[in-house]
MDTraj code that builds the backbone (N, CA, C; nanometers):
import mdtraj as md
import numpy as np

residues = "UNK UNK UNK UNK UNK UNK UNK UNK UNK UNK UNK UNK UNK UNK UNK UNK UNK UNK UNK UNK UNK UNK UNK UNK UNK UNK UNK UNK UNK UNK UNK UNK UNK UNK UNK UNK UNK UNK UNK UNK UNK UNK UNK UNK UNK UNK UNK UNK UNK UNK UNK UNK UNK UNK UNK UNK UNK UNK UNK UNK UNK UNK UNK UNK UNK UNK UNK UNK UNK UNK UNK UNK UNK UNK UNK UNK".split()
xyz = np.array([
    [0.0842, -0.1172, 0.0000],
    [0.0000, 0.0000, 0.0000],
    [0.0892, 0.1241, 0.0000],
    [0.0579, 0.2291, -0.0916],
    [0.1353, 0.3468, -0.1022],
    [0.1296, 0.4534, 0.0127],
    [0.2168, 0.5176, 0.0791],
    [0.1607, 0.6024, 0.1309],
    [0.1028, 0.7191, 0.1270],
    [0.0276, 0.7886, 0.0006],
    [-0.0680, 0.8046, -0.0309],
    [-0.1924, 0.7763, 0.0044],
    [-0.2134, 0.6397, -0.0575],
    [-0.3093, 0.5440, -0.0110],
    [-0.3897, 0.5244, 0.1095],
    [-0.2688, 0.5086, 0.2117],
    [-0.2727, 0.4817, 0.3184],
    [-0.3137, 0.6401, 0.4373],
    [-0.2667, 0.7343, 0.3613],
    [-0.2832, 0.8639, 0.4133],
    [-0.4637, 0.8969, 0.3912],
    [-0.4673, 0.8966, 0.2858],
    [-0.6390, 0.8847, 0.2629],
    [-0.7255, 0.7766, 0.2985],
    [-0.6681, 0.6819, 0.3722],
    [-0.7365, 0.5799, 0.4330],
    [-0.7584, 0.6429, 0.5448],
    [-0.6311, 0.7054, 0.6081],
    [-0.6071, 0.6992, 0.7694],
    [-0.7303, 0.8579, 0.7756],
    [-0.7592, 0.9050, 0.7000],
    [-0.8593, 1.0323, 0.7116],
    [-1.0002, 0.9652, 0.6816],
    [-1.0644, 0.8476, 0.6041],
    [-1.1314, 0.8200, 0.5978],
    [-1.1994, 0.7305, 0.6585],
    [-1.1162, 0.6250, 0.7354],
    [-1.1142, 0.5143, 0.8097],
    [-1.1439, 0.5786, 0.9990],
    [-1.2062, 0.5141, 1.0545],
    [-1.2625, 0.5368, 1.1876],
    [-1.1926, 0.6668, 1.2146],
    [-1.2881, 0.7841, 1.1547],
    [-1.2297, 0.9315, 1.2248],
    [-1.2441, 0.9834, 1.3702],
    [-1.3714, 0.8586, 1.4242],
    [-1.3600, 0.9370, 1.5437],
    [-1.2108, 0.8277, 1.6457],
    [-1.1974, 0.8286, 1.5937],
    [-1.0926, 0.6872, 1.7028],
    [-0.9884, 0.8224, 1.7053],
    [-0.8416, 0.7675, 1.8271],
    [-0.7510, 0.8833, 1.8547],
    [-0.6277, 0.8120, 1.7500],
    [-0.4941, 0.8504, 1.7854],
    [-0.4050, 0.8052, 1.6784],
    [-0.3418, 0.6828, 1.7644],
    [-0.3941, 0.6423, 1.8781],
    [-0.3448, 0.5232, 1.9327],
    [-0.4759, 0.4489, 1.9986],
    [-0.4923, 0.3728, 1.9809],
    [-0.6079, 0.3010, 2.0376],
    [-0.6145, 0.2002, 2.1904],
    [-0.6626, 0.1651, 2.2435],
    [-0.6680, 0.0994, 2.3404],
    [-0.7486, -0.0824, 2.3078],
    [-0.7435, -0.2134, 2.3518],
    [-0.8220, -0.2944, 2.2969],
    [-0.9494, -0.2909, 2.3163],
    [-0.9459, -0.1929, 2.3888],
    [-1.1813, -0.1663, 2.3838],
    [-1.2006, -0.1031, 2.2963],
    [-1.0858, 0.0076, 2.2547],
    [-1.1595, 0.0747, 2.1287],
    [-1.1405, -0.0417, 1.9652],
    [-1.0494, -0.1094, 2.0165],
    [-0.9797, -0.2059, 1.8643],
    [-1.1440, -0.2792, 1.8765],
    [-1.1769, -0.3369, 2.0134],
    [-1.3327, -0.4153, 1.9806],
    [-1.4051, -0.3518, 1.9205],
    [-1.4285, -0.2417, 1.8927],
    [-1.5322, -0.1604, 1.9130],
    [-1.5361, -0.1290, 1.7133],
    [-1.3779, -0.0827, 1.6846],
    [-1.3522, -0.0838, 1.5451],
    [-1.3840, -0.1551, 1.5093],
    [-1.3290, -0.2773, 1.5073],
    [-1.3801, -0.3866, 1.4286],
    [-1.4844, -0.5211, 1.4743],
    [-1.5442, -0.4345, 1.5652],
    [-1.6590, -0.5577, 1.5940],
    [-1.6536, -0.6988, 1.6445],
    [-1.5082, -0.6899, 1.7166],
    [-1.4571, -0.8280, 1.7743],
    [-1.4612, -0.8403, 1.9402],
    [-1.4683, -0.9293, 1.9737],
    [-1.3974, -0.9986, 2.0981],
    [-1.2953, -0.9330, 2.1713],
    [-1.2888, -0.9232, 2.2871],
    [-1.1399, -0.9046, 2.4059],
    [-1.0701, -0.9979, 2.3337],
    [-1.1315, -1.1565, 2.3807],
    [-1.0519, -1.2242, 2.3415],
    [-0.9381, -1.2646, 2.1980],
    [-1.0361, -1.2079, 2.0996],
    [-0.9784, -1.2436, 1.9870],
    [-0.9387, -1.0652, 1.9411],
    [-0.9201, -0.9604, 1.9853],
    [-0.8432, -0.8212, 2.0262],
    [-0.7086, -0.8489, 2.0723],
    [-0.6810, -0.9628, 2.1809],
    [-0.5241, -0.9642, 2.2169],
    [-0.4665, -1.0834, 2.1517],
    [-0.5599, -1.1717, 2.0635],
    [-0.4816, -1.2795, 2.0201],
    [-0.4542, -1.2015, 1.8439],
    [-0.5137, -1.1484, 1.7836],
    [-0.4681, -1.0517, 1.7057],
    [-0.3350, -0.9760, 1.7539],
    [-0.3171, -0.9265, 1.8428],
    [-0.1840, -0.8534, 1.8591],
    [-0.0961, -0.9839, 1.8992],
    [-0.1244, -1.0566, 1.9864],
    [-0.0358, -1.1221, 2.0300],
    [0.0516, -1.2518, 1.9294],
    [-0.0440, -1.2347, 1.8196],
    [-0.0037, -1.3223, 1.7149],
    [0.0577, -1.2199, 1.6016],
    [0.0902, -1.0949, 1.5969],
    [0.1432, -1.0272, 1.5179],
    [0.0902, -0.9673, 1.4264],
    [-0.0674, -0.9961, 1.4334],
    [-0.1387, -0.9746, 1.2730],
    [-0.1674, -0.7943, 1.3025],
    [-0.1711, -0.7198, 1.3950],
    [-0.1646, -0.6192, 1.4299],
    [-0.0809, -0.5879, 1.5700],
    [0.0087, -0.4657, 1.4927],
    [0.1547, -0.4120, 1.5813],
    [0.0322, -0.2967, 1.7340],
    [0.1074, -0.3702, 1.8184],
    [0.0851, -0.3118, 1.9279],
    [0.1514, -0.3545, 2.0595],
    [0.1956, -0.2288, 2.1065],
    [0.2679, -0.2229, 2.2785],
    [0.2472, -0.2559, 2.4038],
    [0.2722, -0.2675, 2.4831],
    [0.2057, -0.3207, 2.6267],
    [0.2874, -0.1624, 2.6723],
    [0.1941, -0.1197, 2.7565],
    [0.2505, 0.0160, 2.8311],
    [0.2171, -0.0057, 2.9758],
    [0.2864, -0.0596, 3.0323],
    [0.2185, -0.0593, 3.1722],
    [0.1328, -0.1861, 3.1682],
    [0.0344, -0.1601, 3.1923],
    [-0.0763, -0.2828, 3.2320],
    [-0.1291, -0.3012, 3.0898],
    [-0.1495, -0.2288, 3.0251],
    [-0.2621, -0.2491, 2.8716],
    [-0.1565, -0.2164, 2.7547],
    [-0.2378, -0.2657, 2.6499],
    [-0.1603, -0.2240, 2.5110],
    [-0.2051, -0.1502, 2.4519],
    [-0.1349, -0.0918, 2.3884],
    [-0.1621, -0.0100, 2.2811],
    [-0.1243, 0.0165, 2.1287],
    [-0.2321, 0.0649, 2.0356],
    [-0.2019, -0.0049, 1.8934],
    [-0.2246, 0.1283, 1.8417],
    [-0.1334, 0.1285, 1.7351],
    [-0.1324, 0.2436, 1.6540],
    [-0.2781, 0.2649, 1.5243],
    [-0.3646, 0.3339, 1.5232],
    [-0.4514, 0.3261, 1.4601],
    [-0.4558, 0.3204, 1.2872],
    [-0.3012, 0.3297, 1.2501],
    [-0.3176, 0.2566, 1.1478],
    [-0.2284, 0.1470, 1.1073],
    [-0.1839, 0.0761, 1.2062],
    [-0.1927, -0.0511, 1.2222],
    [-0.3276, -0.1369, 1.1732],
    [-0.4421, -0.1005, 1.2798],
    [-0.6145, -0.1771, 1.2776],
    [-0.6547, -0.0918, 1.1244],
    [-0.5654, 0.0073, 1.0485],
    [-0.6475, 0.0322, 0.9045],
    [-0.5815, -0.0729, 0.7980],
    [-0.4417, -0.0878, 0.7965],
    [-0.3621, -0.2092, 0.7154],
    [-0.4182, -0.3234, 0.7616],
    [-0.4709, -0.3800, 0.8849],
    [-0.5047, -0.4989, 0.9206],
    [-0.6295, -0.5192, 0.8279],
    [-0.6986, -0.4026, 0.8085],
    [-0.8688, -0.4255, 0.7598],
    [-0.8510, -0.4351, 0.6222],
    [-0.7344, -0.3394, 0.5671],
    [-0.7164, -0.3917, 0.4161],
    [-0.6716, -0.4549, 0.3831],
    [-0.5692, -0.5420, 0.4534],
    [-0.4942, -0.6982, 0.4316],
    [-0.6136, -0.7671, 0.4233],
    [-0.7250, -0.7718, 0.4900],
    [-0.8369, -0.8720, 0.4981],
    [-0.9055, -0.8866, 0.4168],
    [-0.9801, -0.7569, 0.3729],
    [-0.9906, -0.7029, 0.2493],
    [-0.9527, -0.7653, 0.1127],
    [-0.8368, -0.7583, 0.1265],
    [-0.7405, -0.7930, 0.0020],
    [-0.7745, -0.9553, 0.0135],
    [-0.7457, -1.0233, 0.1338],
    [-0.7475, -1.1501, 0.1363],
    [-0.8363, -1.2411, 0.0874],
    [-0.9761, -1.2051, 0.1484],
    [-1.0921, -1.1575, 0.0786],
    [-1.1131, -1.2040, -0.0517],
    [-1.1112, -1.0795, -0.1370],
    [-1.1141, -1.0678, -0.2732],
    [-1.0178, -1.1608, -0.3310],
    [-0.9380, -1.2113, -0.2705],
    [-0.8036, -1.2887, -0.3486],
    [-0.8204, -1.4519, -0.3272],
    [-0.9304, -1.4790, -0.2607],
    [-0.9884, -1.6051, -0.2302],
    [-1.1078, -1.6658, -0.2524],
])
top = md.Topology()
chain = top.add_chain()
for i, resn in enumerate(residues, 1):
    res = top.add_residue(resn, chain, resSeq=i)
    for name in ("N", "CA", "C"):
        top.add_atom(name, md.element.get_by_symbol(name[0]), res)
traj = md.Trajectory(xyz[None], top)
């Protein structure tokens, strides 16, 4: 993905979210599970930190994750 691309995603894609997310807001984006929120990060498919007690994910991290899927998707 160009960054271009990705720049007009990141303006079009969940505007109200902040530029780092928390995993209640990652549920909330994409309509998932706690559970399956930290096994997503914890399996690598989306980059995110542990800060202290919780993690945290860069919000366009969860926009490449949705268009990898996307892509996957259509390619299957």
């Amino acid at each position: 993905m160009k960054k271009s691309e990705l720049r007009d995603l990141y303006h079009m894609m969940f505007p109200d979210y902040p530029d780092i997310v928390t995993v209640a807001q990652l549920q909330k984006m994409l309509g998932i599970s706690r559970h399956l929120a930290y096994n997503l990060i914890n399996d690598g498919h989306l980059a995110g930190m542990k800060i202290g007690n919780s993690f945290k994910i860069p919000k366009v991290s969860v926009i490449r994750y949705v268009m990898e899927q996307e892509a996957q998707d259509h390619a299957g």
